[in-house]
DRENRO-54955 format. One record per residue: x, y, z of N, C-alpha, C, O, CB in turn. Coordinates in steps of 0.02 Angstrom, whole numbers, plus 50000, padded with zeros to 5 digits. Glycine has a CB too. Layout:
<recs>
XYZXYZXYZXYZXYZ
...
</recs>
This chain:
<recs>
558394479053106558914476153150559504473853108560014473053141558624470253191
559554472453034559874467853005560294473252975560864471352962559484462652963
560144479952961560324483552938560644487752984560984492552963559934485252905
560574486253066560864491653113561694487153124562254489753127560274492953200
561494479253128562144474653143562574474853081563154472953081561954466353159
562174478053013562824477152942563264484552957563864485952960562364477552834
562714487652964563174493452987563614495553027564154498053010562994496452997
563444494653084564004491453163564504488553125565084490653130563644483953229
564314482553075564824481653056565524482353028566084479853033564694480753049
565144488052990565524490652924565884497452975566354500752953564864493552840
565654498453028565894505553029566504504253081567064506753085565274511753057
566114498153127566654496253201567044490153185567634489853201566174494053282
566734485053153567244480253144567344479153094567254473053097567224475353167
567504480353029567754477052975568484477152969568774481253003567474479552920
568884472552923569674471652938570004479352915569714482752872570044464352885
570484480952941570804487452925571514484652926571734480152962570644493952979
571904488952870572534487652861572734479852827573044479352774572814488952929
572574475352857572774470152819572224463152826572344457252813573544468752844
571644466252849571304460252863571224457052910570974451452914571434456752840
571484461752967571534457653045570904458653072570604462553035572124460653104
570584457153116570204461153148570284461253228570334455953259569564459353127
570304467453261570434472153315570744477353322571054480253277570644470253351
570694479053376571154486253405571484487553436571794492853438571024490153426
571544480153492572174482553521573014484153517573344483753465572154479853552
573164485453561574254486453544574464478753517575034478253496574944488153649
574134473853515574454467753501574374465653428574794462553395574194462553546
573704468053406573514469253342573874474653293574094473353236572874470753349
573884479953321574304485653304575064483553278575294485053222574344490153369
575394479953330576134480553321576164473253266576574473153220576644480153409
575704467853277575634461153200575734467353146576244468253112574574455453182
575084471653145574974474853066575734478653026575974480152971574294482153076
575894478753104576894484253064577224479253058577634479853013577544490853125
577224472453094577694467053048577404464252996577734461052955577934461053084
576794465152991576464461752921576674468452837576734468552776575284461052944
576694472052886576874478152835577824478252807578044478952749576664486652889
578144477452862578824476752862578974467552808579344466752759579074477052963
578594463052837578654457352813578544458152719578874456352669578104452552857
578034461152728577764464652647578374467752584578454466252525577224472652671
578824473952639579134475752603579664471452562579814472252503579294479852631
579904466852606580464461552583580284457952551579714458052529580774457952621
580744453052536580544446752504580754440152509580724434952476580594447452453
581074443152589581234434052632580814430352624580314431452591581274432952713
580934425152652580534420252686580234421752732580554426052763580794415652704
579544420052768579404421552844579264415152854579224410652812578814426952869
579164414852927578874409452960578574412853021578814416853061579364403752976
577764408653013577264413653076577114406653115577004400953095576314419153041
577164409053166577314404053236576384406653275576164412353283578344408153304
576254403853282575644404353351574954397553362574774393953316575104413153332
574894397453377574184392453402573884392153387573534397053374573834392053440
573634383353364572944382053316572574389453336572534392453389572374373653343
572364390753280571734394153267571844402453265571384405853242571204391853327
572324404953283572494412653288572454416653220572394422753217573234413453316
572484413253177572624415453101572954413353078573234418553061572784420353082
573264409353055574194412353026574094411952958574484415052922575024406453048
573554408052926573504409252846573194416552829573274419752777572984403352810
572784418552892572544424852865573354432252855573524436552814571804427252936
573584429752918574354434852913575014432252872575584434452877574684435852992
574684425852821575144425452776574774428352706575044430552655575424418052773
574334427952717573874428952636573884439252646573924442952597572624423652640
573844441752716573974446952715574564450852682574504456652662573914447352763
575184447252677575814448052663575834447952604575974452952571576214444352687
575724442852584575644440352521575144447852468575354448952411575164431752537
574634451352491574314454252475574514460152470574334463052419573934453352498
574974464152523575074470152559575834470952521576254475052539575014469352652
575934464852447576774464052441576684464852360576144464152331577204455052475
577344466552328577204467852276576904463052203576764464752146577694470552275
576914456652239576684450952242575954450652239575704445152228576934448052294
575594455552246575034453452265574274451652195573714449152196574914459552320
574604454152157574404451252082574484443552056574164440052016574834455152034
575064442452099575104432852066574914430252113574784433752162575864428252045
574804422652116574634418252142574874417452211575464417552230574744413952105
574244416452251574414413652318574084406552338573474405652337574204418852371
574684400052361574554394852362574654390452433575174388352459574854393052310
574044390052451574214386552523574134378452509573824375352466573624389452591
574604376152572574684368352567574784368752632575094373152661575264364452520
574444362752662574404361952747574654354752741574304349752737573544362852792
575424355252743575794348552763575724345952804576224342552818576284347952769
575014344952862574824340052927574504334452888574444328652908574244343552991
574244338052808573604331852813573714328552761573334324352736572784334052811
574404330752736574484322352670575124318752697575524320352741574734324752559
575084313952659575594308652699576234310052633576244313052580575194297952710
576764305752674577334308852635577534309652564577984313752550577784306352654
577234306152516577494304452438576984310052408577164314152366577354294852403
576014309552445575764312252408575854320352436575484324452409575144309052399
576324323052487576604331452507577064333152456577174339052441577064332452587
577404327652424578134329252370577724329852302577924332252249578854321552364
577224327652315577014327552204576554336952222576544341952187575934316152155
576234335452300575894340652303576224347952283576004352652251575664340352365
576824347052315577284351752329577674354052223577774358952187577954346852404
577714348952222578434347752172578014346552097578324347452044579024338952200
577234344452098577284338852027577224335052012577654331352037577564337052000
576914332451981577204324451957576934324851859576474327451826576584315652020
577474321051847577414320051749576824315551746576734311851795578194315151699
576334315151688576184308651679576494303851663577044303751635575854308251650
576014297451690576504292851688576874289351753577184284151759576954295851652
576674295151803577334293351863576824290051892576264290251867577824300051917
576944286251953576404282251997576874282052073577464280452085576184272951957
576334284352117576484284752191576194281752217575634281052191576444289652223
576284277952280575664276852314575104281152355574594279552386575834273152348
575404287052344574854292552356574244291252299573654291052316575224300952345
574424290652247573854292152184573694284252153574114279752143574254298152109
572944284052143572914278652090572784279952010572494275851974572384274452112
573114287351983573044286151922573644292551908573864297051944572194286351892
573844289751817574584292551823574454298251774574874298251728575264286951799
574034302651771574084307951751574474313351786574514313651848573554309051742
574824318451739575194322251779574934327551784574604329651737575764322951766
575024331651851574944337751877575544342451872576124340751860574754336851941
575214350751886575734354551921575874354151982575594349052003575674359951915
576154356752026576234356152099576204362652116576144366652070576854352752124
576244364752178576014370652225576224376252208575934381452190576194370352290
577104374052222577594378852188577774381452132578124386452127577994377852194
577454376552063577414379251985576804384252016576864390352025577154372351907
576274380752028575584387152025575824391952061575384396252067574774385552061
576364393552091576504399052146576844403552114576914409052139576904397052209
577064402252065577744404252016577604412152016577144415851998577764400251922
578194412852044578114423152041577804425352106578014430452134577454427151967
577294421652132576864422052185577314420252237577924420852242576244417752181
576714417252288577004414752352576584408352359575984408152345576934420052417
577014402252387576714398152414576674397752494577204398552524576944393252387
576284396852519576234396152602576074388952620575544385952608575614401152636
576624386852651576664380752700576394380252766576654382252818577284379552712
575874377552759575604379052846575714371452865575664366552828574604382252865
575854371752922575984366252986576554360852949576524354952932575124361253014
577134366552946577884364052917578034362552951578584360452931578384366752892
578004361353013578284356253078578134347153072578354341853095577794359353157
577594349853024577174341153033577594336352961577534330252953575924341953011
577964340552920578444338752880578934333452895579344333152942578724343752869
578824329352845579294322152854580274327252854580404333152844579094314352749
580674322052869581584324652861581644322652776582134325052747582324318352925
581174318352739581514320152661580984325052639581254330652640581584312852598
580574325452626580204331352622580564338052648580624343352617579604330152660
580724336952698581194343552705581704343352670581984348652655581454345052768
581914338452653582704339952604582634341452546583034345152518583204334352593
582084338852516581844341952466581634349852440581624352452384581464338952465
581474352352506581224359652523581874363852515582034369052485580894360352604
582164359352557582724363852578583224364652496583464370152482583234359452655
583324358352446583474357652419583214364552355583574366652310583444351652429
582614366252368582414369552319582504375152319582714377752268581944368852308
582344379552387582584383552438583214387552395583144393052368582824378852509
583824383552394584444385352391584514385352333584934388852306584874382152422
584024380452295584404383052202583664385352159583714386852100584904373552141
583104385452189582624388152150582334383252092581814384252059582934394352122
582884376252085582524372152039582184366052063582334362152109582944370251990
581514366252008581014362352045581014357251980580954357851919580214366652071
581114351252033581184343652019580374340852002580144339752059581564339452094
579874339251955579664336651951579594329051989580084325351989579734338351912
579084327352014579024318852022579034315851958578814319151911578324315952059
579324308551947579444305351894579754307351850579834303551802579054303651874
580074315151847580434317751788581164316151774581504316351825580394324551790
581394315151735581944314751711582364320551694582124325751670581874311351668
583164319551709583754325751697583414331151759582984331051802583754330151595
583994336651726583804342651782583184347451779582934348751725584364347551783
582914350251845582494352251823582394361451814582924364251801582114348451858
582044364151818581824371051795581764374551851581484372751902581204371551757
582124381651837581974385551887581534389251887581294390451831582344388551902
581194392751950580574395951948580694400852014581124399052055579894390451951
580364406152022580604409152073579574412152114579054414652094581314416552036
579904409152182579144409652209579284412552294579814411352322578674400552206
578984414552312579104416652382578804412652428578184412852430578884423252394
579094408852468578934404552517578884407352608579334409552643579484399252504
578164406052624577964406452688577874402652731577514398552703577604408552691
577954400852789577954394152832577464396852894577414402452917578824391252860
577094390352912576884392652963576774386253040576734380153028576224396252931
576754387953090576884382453132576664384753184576734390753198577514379753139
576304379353229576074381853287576484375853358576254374453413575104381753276
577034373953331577704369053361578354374353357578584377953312577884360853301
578534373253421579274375053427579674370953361579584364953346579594372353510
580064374953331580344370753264581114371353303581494366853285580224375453165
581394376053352582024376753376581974370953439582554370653458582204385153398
581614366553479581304363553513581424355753460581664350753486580564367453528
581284355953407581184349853358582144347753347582454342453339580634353153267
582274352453348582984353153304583444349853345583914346853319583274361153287
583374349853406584064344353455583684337153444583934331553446584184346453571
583104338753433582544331253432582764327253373582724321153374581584333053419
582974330353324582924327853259582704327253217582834324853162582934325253250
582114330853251581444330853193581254337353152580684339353141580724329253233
581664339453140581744346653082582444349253086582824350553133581204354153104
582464349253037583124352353011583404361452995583204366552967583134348652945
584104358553040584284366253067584314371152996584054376752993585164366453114
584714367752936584934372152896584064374752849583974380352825585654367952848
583624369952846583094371252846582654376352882582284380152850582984367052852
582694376252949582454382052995582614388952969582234393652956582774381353066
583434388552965583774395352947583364398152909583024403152920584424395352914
583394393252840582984394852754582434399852755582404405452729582554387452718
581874395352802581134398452810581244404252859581214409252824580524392852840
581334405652911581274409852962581664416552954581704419853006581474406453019
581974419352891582454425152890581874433052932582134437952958582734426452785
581014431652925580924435752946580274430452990579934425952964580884442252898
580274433153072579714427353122579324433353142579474439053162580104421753205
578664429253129577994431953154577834429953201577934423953195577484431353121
577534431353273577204428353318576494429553308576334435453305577424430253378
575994424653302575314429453302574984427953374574744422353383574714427353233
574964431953416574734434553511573904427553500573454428653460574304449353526
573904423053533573254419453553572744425453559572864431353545573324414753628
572154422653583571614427753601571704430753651571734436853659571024425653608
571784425253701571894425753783572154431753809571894435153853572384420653809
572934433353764573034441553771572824445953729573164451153728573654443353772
572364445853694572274451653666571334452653691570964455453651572524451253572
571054450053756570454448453763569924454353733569364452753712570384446953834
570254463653733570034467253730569544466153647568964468353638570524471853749
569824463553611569624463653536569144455553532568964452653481570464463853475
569024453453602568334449753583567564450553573567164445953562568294446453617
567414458053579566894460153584567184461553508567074457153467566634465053643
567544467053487567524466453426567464459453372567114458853322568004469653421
567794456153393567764449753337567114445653335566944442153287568354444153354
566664446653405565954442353435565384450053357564954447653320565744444153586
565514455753356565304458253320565294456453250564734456653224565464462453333
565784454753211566024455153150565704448953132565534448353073566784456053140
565584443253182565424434853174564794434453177564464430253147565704429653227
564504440053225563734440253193563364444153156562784442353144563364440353230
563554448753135563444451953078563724446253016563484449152968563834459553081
563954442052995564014438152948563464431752946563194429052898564674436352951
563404430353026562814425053018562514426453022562194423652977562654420653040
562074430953054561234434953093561234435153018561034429553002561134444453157
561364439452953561264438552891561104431952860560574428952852561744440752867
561724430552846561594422952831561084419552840560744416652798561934419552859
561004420052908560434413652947559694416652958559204414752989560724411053039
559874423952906559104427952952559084426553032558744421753049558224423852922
559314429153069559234427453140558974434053174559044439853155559944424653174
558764432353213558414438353249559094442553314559134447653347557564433953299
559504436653302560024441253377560024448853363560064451553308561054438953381
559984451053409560354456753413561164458953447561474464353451559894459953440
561344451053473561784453953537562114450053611561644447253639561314458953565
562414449553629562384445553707562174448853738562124454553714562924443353745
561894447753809561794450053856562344452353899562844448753899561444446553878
562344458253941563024458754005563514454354006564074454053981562824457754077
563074450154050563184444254095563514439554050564004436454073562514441054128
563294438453979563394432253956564094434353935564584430653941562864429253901
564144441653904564884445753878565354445853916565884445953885564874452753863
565444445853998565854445654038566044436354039566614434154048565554449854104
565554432854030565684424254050566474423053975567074421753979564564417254023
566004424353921566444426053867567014427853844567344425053800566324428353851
567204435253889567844439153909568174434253966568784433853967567654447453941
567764430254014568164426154065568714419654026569264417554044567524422154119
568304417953969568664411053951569084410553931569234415553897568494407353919
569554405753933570274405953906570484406353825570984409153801570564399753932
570074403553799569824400553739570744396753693571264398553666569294408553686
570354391153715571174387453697571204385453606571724383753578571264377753753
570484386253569570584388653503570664394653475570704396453417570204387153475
570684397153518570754406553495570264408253453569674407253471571474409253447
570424411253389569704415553364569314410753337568694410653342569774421753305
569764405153297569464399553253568874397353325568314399853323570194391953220
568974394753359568204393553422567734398753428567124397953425568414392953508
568074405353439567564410453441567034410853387566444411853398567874416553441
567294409953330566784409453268566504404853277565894406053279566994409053201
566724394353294566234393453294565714392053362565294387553369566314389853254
565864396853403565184395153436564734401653423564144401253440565254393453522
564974407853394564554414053364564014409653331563434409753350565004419653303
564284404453267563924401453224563564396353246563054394753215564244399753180
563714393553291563074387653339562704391453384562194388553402563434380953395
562804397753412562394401453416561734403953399561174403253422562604403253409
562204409153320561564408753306561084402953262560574405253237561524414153281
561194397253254560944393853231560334390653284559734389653274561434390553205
560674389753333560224387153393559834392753437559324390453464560694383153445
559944398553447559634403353504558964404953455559064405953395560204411153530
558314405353482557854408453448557554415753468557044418253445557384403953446
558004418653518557844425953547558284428553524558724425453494557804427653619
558274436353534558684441253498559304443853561559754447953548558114448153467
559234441453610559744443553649560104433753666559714429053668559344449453730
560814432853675561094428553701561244429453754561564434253775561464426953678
560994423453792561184423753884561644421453916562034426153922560784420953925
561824417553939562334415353990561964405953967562274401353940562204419954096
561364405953987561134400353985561114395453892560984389753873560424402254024
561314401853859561424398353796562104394953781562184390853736561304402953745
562634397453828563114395553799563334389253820562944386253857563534399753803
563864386453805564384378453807564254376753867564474381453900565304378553799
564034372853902564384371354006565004373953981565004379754001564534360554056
565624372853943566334374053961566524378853973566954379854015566714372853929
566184383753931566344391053944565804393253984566064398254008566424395553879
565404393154002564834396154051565304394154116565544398354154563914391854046
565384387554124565804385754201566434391254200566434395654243566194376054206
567014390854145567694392254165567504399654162567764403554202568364389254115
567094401654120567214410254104566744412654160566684418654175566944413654015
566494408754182565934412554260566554410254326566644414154373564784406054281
566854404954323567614405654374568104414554388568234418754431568314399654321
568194413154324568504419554298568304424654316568744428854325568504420454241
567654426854330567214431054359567344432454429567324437954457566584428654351
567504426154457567564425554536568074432854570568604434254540568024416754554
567914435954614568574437754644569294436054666569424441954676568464439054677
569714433754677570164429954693570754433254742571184437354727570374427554632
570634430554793571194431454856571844432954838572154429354798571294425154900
572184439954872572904440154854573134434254902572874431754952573304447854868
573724432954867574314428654875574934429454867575134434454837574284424554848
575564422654904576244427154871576394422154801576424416054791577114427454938
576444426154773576744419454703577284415454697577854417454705576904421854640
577124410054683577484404954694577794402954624577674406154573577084399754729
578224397254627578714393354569578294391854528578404394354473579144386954585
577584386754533577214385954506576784390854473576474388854423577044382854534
576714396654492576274403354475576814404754420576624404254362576134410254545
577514406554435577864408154363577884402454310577884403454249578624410254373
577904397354335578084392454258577244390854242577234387154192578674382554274
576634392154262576114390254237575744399154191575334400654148575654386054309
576194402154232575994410254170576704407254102576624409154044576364423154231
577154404054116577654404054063577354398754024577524398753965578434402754086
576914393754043576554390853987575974391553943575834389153888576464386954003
575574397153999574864400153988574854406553925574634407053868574614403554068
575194410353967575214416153937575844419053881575864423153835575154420153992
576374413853915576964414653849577074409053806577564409053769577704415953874
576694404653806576584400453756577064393353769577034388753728576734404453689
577364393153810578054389653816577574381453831577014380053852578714393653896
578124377953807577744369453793578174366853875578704368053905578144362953685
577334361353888577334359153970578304354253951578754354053992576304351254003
578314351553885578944346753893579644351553888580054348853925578944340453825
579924357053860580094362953875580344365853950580904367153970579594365853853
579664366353984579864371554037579644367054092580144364154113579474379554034
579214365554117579014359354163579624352754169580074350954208578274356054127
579314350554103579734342054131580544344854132580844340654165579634333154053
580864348254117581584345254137581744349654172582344350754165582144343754085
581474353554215581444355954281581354352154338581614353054393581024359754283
580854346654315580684340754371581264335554374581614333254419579944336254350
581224334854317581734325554296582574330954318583084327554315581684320554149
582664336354332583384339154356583214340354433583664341854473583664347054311
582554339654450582644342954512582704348654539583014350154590582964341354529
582244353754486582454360654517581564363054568581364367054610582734367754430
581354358054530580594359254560580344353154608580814349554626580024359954493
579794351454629579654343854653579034344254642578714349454632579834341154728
578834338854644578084333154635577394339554645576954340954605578034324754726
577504342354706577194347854750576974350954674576444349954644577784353154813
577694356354646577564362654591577314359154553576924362954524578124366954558
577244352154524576994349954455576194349754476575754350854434577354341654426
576064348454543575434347054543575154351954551574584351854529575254343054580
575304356454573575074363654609574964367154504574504371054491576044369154685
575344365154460575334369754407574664364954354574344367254307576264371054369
574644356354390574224354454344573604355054376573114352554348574354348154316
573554358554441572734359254472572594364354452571994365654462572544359454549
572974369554415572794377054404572674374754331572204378454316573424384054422
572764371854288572864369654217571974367454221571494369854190573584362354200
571984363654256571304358054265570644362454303570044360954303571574350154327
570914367454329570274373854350570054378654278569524380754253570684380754420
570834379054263570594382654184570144379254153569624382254135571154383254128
570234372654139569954366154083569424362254099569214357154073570474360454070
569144366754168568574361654212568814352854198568514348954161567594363254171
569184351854223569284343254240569624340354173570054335954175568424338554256
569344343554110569714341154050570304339454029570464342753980569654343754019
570794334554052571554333754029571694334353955572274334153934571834326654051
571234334953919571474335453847571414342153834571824344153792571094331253793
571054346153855571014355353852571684356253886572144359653862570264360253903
571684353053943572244355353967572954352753916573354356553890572234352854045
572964345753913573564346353862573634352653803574154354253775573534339453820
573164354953795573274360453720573484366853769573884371253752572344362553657
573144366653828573364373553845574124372553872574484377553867572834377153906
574284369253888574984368053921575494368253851576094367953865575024359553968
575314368853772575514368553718575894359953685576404358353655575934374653724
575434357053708575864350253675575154347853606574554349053599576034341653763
575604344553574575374340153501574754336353553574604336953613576174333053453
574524332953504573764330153527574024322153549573844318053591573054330353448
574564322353493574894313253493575264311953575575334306553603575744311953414
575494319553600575564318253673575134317253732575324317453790575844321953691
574504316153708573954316653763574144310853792574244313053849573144316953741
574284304853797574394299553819575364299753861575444297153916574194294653748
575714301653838576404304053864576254309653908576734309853947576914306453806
575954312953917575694315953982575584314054032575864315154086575274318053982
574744307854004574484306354062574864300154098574774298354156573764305154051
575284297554054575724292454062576334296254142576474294554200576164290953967
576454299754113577094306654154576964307654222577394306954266577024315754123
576224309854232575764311954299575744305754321576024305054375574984315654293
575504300654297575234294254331576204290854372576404289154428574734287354245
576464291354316577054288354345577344292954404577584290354454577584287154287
577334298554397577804301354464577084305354519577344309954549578594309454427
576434304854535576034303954554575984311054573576214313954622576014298854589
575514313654510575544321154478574864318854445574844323454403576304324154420
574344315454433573724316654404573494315954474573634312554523573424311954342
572964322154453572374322854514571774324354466571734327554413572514330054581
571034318754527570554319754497569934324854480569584328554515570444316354511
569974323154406569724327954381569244330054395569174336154397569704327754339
568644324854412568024326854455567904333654486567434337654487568004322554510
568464333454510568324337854584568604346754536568924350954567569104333754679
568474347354487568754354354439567914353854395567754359354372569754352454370
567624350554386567104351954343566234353054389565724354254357567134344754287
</recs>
């Protein structure tokens, strides 16, 4: 059996072209901008939703480029705070002292180790405005300022990738990212497609995830069942592939039969992806039907396209609620699934529910789960 799923593997799903894995036209047309992105030697910036990839279609670039001999250096600017992103980024001499660090030995920073290479910036949205000036600062002359160093500093030449799953043109009337900055990073934009549209390549990717663990874990799966593959294909999946893997991997960790059922999987997805299943009554489409596909399926953020449609008056109380009962059928009752699917930051979960409550737009959730 272990030897029929490595093989399946190797023959139907393993990454082709750059490491992606699938087959559909959405996959297809990434691999010619990852190829086009390759030839140059702009800047990119890859835009899409926790979990779609975007380090894998920057490290692809990075690989597929003539570049692909030196160093590739990722730094995920969500998860250090501001002094210790600049030594991360930049350096620091010994000697220097931040309150990021309690000891003053000096390091290189991202962009020396990148040197010749590429460094990749993931979740450059979550970037402080001096941190960006600093970026931007380097950007334009190539010399990199040490922390604690003294006089001018040294140039180095590295190829810089950005990646963000935030409107950064959305940030920019806000104040909170900077335009001449935007320009810098974005000379060439990636979108990477959620799962949701590309559903055809979930059987492929549900393949590739167990052939890595059924190994791993010695597991006896062989497989889902029908039933359980259609519940699967139903769900929205608001982490995209990053979720798909891990419930492949709690899977097989937990199932002790060789086929997966329906009854093994999440309540969340067993409920929403057996909805999905349902037949569903034609209808005529309504205001709410277009701006809840313009948040669903084109990615567009609920504060964006929703709220200043309401607060102008082009919509009323009715369309907001009508788009957050369809949000909350997707999310079985969950307002925080639903905040991610509607595309807002996590720090807005509360400015949401704050939003609905005040203009009398939350409905209970109960009655969706």
């Amino acid at each position: 059996m272990r030897d029929t799923v490595e093989n399946v593997a190797r023959a139907e799903v393993e990454p082709t072209g750059h490491g992606l894995i699938g087959r559909t036209p959405q996959i297809a047309a990434l691999r010619q901008e990852i190829e086009g992105a390759a030839r140059s030697d702009a800047a990119v910036l890859i835009t899409g939703e926790r979990g779609v990839g975007k380090e894998i279609v920057a490290h692809s670039i990075h690989a597929s480029s003539p570049r692909a001999s030196t160093p590739f250096a990722p730094v995920n600017c969500a998860s250090l705070p501001d002094s210790q992103l600049e030594s991360e980024l930049f350096g620091r001499v010994e000697g220097s002292f931040t309150s990021a660090y309690r000891d003053s030995r000096g390091r290189p920073g991202k962009l020396e180790s990148a040197r010749h290479g590429t460094a990749f910036l993931d979740e450059i949205g979550e970037m402080t405005l001096r941190v960006q000036g600093l970026l931007l600062r380097f950007l334009e002359t190539n010399e990199l300022r040490t922390v604690g160093a003294d006089g001018a500093g040294r140039r180095i030449t590295v190829r810089v990738i950005a990646a963000t799953n935030r409107s950064l043109r959305d940030m920019i009337p806000q104040g909170a990212f900077r335009e001449d900055l935007y320009h810098r990073i974005s000379a060439v934009q990636i979108v990477v497609p959620p799962l949701r549209e590309r559903r055809d390549d979930i059987p492929v990717l549900l393949e590739h995830f167990l052939s890595q663990f059924v190994i791993a874990n010695r597991s006896p799966i062989k497989g889902l069942s029908p039933e359980a593959m259609g519940v699967v294909m139903g769900y929205a999946w608001p982490g995209n592939v990053r979720e798909l893997e891990n419930l492949v991997e709690r899977m097989v960790v937990s199932v002790t039969q060789s086929t997966i059922d329906v009854d093994h999987l999440p309540s969340e997805i067993r409920l929403q992806g057996a909805l999905a299943l349902r037949p569903k009554r034609e209808r005529r489409r309504t205001i709410a039907d277009d701006l809840y596909q313009r948040l669903v399926e084109q990615g567009e953020s609920f504060w964006a396209t929703v709220y200043p449609m309401y607060m102008g008056r082009e919509i009323t109380r009715v369309h907001v609620r009508d788009i957050v009962a369809r949000g909350l059928e997707e999310a079985r009752g969950n307002y925080r699934i639903l905040a991610r699917l509607f595309n807002m930051e996590s720090r807005d979960y509360k400015r949401f529910l704050n939003f609905l409550r005040k203009h009398d737009c939350q409905l209970p959730f109960k009655e969706y789960r």
